[in-house]
C-alpha positions in Angstrom: 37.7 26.4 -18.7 34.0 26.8 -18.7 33.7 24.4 -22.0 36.7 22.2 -20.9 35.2 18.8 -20.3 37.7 16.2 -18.0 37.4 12.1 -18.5 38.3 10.7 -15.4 40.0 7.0 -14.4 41.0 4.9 -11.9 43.1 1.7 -11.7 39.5 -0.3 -11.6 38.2 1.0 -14.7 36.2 3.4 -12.9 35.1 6.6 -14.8 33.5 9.4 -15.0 32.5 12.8 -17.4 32.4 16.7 -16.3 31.3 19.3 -18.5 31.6 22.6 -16.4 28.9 23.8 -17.5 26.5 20.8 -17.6 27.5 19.2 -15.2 27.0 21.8 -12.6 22.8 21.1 -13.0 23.2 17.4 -14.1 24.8 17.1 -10.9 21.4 17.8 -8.7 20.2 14.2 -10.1 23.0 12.7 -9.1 25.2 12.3 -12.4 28.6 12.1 -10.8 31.3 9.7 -10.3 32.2 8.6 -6.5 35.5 5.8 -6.4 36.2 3.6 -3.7 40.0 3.8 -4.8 41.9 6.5 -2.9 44.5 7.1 -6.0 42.2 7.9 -8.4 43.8 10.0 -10.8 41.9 12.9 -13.0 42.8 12.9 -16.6 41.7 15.6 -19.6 41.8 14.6 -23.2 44.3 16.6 -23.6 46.5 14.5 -21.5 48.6 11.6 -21.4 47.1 8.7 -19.8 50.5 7.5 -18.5 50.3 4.6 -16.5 46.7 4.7 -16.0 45.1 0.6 -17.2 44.2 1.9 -20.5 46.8 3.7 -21.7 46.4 5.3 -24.8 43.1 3.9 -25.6 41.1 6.3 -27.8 38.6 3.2 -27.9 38.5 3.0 -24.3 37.9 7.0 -24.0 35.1 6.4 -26.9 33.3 3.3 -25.0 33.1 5.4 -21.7 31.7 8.3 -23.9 28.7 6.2 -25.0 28.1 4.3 -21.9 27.9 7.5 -19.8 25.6 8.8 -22.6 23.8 5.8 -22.7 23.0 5.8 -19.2 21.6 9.8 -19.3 19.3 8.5 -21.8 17.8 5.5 -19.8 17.6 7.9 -17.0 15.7 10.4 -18.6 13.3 8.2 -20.0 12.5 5.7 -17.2 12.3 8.7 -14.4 10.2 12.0 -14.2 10.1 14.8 -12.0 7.3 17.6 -11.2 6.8 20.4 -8.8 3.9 22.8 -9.0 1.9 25.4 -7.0 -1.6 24.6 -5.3 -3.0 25.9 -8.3 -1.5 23.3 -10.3 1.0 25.7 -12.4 4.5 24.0 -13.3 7.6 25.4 -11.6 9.7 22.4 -12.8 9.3 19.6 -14.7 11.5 17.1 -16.1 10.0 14.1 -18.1 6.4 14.7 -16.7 4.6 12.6 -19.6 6.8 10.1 -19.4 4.5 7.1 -18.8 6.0 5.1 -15.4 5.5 2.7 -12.3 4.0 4.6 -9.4 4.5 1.4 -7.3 2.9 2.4 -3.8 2.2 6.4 -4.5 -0.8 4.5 -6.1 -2.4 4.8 -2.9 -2.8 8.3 -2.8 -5.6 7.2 -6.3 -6.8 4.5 -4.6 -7.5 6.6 -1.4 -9.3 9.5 -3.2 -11.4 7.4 -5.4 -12.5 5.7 -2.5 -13.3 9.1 -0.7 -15.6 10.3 -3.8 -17.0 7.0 -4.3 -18.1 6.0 -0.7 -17.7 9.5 1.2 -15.1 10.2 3.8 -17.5 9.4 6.9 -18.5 6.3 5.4 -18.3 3.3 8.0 -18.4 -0.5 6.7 -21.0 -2.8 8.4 -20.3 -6.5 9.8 -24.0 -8.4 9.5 -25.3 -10.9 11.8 -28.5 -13.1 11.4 -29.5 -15.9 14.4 -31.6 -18.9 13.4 -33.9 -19.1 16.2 -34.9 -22.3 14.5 -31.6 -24.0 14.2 -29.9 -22.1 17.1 -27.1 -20.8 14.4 -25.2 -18.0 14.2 -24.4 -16.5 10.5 -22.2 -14.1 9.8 -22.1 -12.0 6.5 -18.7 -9.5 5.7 -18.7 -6.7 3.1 -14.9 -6.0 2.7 -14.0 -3.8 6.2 -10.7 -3.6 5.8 -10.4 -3.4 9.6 -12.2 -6.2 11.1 -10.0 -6.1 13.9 -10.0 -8.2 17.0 -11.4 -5.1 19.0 -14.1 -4.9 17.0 -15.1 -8.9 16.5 -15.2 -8.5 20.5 -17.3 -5.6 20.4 -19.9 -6.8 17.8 -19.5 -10.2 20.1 -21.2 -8.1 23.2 -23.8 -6.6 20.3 -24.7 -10.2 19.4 -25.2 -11.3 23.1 -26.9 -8.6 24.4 -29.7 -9.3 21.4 -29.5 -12.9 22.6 -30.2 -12.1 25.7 -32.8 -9.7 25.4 -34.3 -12.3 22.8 -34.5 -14.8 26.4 -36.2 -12.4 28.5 -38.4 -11.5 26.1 -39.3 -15.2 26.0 -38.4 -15.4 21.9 -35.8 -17.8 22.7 -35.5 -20.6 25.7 -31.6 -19.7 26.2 -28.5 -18.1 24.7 -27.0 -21.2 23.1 -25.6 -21.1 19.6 -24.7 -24.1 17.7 -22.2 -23.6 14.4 -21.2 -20.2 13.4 -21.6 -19.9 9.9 -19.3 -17.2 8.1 -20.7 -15.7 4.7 -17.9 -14.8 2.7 -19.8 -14.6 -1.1 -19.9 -10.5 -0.8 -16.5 -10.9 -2.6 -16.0 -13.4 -5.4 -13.2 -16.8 -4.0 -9.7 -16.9 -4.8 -8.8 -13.1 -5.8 -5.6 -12.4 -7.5 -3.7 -9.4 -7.2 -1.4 -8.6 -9.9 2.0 -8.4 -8.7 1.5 -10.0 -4.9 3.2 -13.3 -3.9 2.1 -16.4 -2.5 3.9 -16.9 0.6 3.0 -16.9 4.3 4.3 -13.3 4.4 1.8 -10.4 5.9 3.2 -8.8 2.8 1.1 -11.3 0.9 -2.2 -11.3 2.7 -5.0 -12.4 0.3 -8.3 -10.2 0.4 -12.0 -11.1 0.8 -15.2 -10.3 2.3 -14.7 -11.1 6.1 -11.4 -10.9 7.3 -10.5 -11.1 10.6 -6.8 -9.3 11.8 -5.8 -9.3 8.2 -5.8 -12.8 7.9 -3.0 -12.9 9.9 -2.2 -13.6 13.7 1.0 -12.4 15.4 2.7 -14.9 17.7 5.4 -15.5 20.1 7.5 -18.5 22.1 7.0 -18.9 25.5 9.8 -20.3 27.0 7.9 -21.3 29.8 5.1 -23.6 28.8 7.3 -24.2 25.4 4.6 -23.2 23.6 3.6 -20.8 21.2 1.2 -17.7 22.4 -0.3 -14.8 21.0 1.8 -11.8 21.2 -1.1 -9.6 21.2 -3.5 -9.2 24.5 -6.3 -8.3 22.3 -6.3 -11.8 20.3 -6.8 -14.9 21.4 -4.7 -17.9 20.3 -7.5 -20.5 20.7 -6.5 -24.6 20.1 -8.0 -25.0 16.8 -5.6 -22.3 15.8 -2.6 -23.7 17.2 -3.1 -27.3 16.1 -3.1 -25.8 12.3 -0.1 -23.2 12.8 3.4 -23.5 12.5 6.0 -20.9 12.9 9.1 -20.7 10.9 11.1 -19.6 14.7 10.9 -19.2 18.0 10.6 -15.7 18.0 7.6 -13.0 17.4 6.4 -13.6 14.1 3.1 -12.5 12.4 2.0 -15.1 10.2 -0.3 -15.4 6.9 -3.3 -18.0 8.0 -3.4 -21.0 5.4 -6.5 -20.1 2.7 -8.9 -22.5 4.3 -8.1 -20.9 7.9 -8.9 -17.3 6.6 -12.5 -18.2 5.5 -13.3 -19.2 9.2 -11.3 -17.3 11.0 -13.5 -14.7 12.1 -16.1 -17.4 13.0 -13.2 -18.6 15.3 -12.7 -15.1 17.0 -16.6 -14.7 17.1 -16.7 -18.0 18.9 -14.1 -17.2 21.8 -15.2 -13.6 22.7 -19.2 -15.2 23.2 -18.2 -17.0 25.6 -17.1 -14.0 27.7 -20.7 -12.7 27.9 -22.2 -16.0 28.8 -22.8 -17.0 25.4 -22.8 -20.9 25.0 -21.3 -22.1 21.1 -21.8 -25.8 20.9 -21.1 -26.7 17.3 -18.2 -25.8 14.8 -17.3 -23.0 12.0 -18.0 -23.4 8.7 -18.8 -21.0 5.8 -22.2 -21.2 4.3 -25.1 -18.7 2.5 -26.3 -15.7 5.0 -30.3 -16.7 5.6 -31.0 -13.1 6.9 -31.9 -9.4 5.4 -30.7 -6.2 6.2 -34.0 -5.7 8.0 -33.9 -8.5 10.3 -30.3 -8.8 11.3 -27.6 -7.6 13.6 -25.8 -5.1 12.7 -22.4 -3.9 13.6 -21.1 -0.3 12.4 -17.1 -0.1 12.2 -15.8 2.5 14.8 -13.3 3.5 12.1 -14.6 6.0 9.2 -13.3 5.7 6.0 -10.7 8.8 6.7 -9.2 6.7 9.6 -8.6 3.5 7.2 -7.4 5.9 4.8 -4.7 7.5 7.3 -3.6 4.0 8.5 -3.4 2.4 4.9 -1.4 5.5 3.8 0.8 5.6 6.8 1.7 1.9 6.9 1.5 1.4 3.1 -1.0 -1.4 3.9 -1.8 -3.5 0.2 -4.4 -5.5 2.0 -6.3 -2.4 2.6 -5.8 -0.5 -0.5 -6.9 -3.8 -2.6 -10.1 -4.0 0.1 -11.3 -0.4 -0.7 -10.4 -1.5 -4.5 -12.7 -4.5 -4.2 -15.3 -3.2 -2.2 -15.9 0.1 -4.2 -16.5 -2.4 -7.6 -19.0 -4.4 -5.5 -20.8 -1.4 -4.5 -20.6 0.1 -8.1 -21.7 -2.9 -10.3 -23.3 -5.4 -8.0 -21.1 -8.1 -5.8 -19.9 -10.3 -5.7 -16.6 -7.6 -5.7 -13.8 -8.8 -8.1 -10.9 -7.5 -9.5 -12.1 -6.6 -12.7 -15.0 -4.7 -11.0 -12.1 -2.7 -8.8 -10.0 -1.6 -11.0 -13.1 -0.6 -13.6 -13.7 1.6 -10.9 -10.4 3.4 -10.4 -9.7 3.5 -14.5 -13.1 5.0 -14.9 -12.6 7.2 -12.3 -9.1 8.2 -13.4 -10.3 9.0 -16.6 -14.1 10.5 -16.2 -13.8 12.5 -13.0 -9.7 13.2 -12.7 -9.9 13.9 -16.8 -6.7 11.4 -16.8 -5.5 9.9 -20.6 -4.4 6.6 -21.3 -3.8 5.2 -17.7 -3.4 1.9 -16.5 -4.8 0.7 -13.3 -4.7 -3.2 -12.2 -5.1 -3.1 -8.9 -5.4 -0.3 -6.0 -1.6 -1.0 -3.8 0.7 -0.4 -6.6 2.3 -4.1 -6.1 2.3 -4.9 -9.9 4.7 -3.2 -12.9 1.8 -3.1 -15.2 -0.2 -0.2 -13.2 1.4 3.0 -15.4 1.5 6.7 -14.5 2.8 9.9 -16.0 4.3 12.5 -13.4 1.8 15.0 -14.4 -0.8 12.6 -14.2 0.2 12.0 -10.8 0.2 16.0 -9.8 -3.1 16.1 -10.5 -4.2 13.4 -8.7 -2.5 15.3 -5.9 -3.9 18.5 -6.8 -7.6 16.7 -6.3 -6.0 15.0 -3.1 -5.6 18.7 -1.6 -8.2 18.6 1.2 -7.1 15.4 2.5 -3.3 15.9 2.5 -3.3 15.8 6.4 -4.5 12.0 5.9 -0.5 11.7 4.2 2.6 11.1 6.7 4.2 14.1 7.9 8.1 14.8 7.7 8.6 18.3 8.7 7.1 20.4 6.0 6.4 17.4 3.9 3.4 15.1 3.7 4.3 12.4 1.4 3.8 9.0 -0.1 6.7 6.3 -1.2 7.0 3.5 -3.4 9.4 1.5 -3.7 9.8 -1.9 -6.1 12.8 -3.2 -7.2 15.0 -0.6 -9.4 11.5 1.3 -8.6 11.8 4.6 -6.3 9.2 7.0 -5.9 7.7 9.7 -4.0 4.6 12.1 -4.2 2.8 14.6 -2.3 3.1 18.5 -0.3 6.0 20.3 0.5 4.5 23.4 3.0 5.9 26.3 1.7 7.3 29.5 4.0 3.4 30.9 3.0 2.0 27.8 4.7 0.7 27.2 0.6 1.2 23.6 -0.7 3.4 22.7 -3.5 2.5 19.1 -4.7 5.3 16.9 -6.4 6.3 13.9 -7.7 9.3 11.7 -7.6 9.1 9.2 -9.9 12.1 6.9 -10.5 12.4 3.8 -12.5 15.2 1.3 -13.3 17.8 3.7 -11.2 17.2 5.2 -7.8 20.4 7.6 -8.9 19.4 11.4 -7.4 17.0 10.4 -5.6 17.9 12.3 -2.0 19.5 14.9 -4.6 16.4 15.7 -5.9 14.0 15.9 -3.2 17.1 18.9 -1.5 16.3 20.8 -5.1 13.1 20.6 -5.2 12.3 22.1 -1.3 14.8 24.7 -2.2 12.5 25.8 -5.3 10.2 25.9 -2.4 12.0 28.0 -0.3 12.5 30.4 -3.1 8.8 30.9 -4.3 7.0 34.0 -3.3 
C-alpha cells in the first residue's frame, strides 16, 4: 500500500492524486484535493470507474495526470521557501534561488538601507525663511515622510514665536505675512512609481518634497450643517479646501488631494495654524524658489526619528513612506533634486555592495511593481542584516513579520522566536498560487519548535 497511488473523481470533474508516500510531505504545501460535492467517490487504477462522468477514460486519467504534474511544476518554480538559524545556516529550503516578486516584504530592504544610509536617529528637517522685505513666508520640504498636521502646527508656533521676537526686537514693525510660498524642488515634479495607480485612492498617494498628511485629508458628512467636515480634530478643513473637494459618499472617507492641491497644501495648513498665535497671513499660497540658507532660516526638527517612521511604514505597510525614504536617500546620495532613478540607484547599490546581493532588481522601495525581483535566500539575508532592528517588525506571538501581498502574489518574511529566545529568520515567498500558504507557515514554526 505504501507505493499504491489512488486517482480520485467526482461527478464535477473534480480530481485529485495521492501517492502514500509523497503525498504525505507534498501535503504541508498544500497539494491536496478538497470537493464541494458530498458524493465524491475515490477510485484506484485498478478500478472500474462505473458510473463515474468519465467512464472508462484512459485519456481522461492521462489529462489529470499531466495537469496535476503540471501544476507541481509551476508551483515549484514561481514560489520559494527558507528557514534558517541567526547565524544564517539553512534548516530548510525549497526553491531558495528561485528569482521572485517580494511585493511588500520589500520594505524590510528599503527600511535597512535607509537605517545605514541616514542612521537610525536621523530626524528630517522642514525649512522656513521670512522676507522681511516682502513680508513673505517660504517654505522649503526635504522628503519627511511624516509632515503631519501635529507637526505643521508645531513648526507654526516655531515660526511665530521668531516673528514675534523679530517685533520686539524692533527687526520687524508687526507679525504680518503676506503669501506663503511652498518650495517643493528638493524632489524632482511628477514622480512615477512603478506599479502604483492613478486614482484618488490613499493607496495611490503621489510623493514629493513637502507633503502635508500624505497628501491626503480624511473627511466626514455632517448631517447637521449638510456639509462635509474633517474627521480628524487635529486637521483643519479650511474653505479653499472644501470648494476644491468632492467625496465620492456621504460617509468617512480619506481622500487623495488633486496634484495641484498637494503642492500647496502644506502652505494651506501653515496658513490656518498662524493664525492661532496671532499671526496675520494676508495674501495667498503658491509654490515658488526658497530665497533662504540653512544659516539664516527657521528650522523645524521632526519629533519622529528615523526608527519611529520605520516602525509605522512597516506596521501599516505604508508605500508613500517607503518610496519617501527611497527618494530622499538618492537626493542625499547624488545631489537633489531626488528622483527615482537616484532611489532605486541607491537600494541596487546597496543590495549589491554592502548586502553582497547578485543580480537583483530594485525599481522602487514599496514593493508595488512586478518588476522588483528577489530570490528567498537573497531575502534571508537581508533579514539576517535586519537582525538588530526586528523589534521595528509587527509582532504575532513569537513572530515578527512582514507581508506582501499582489495579485496571485503572497508573501511573508521575517523572525520566528525560538523556545531559546534565538531568532530564526524566514521567508515565504509565493507567486502565481497562494496554495500552502497557512500550511507552510504551521511547518515551518514546528521546525522551530524542534531546534535545540
Amino acid at each position: 500500500m505504501k507505493n499504491k497511488i489512488q486517482l480520485y473523481l467526482c461527478s464535477t470533474g473534480c480530481y485529485g492524486i495521492n501517492n502514500f508516500s509523497k503525498f504525505k510531505a507534498e501535503n504541508k504545501f498544500g497539494h491536496r484535493h478538497t470537493c464541494s460535492i458530498p458524493r465524491t467517490k475515490f477510485i484506484s487504477p485498478t478500478q472500474k470507474l462505473g458510473k463515474l462522468a468519465f467512464r472508462n477514460s484512459l485519456s481522461t486519467i492521462l489529462v489529470l495526470f499531466l495537469t496535476l504534474s503540471t501544476s507541481l511544476c509551476v508551483w515549484a518554480q514561481t514560489s520559494g521557501i527558507i528557514l534558517s538559524d541567526d547565524e544564517g545556516k539553512t534548516i530548510y529550503a525549497k526553491n531558495p534561488d528561485n528569482p521572485l516578486i517580494p511585493a511588500s516584504t520589500l520594505k524590510i530592504l528599503t527600511s535597512l538601507a535607509a537605517i545605514k544610509t541616514l542612521g537610525p536617529d536621523f530626524h528630517f528637517q522642514t525649512w522656513a525663511c521670512y522676507d522681511e522685505t516682502t513680508c513673505d513666508l517660504y517654505l522649503k520640504g526635504f522628503g519627511d515622510p511624516l509632515f503631519i498636521s501635529e507637526e505643521i502646527n508645531k513648526f507654526a508656533h516655531q515660526i511665530s514665536h521668531h516673528l514675534f521676537k523679530q517685533v520686539s526686537e524692533g527687526i520687524i514693525p508687526s507679525a504680518v505675512i503676506r503669501d506663503i510660498i511652498v518650495d517643493q524642488t528638493y524632489y524632482a515634479p511628477h514622480i512615477t512609481i512603478p506599479g502604483a495607480g492613478s486614482s484618488s485612492n490613499p493607496y495611490d498617494a503621489t510623493n514629493g518634497a513637502l507633503c502635508a498628511n500624505f497628501n491626503t485629508i480624511f473627511l466626514k458628512w455632517d448631517r447637521r450643517n449638510r456639509q462635509y467636515i474633517s474627521a480628524e480634530r487635529q486637521t483643519p478643513f479650511p474653505d479653499i479646501l472644501a470648494r476644491q473637494i468632492t467625496p465620492g459618499s456621504k460617509k468617512a472617507d480619506r481622500i487623495l488631494l488633486s496634484h495641484d492641491l498637494r503642492q500647496d497644501y502644506p502652505g494651506i495648513l501653515m496658513h490656518y495654524f498662524l493664525k492661532e498665535p496671532g499671526v496675520k497671513v494676508t495674501g495667498s499660497v503658491r509654490t515658488g524658489k526658497f530665497i533662504g540658507s540653512d544659516e539664516g532660516c527657521i528650522v523645524y526638527t521632526s519629533a519622529f526619528s528615523l526608527a519611529d517612521i520605520i516602525e509605522k511604514l512597516l506596521k501599516f505597510s505604508n508605500n508613500f513612506i517607503a518610496n519617501q525614504l527611497m527618494l530622499t536617500m538618492g537626493a542625499r546620495t547624488f545631489g537633489p533634486p531626488a528622483t527615482l532613478e537616484k532611489g532605486t540607484a541607491v537600494l541596487n547599490k546597496f543590495a549589491e555592495e554592502t548586502l553582497g546581493l547578485r543580480n537583483v532588481a530594485i525599481v522602487e522601495g514599496s514593493g508595488l511593481s512586478r518588476r522588483n525581483q528577489l530570490t528567498p535566500g537573497q531575502m534571508k539575508d537581508i533579514l539576517i542584516a535586519f537582525m538588530p532592528w526586528y523589534e521595528l517588525l509587527r509582532k504575532d506571538e513569537n513572530e515578527f513579520y512582514k507581508t506582501g501581498t499582489l495579485s496571485d502574489v503572497r508573501s511573508r518574511a521575517g523572525f520566528i522566536r525560538g523556545k531559546n529566545n534565538r531568532l530564526y529568520p524566514f521567508v515565504i515567498m509565493l507567486n502565481q498560487t497562494s496554495t500552502g500558504y497557512d500550511a507552510i507557515r504551521r511547518m515551518l514554526k514546528g521546525k522551530v519548535d524542534l531546534a535545540p
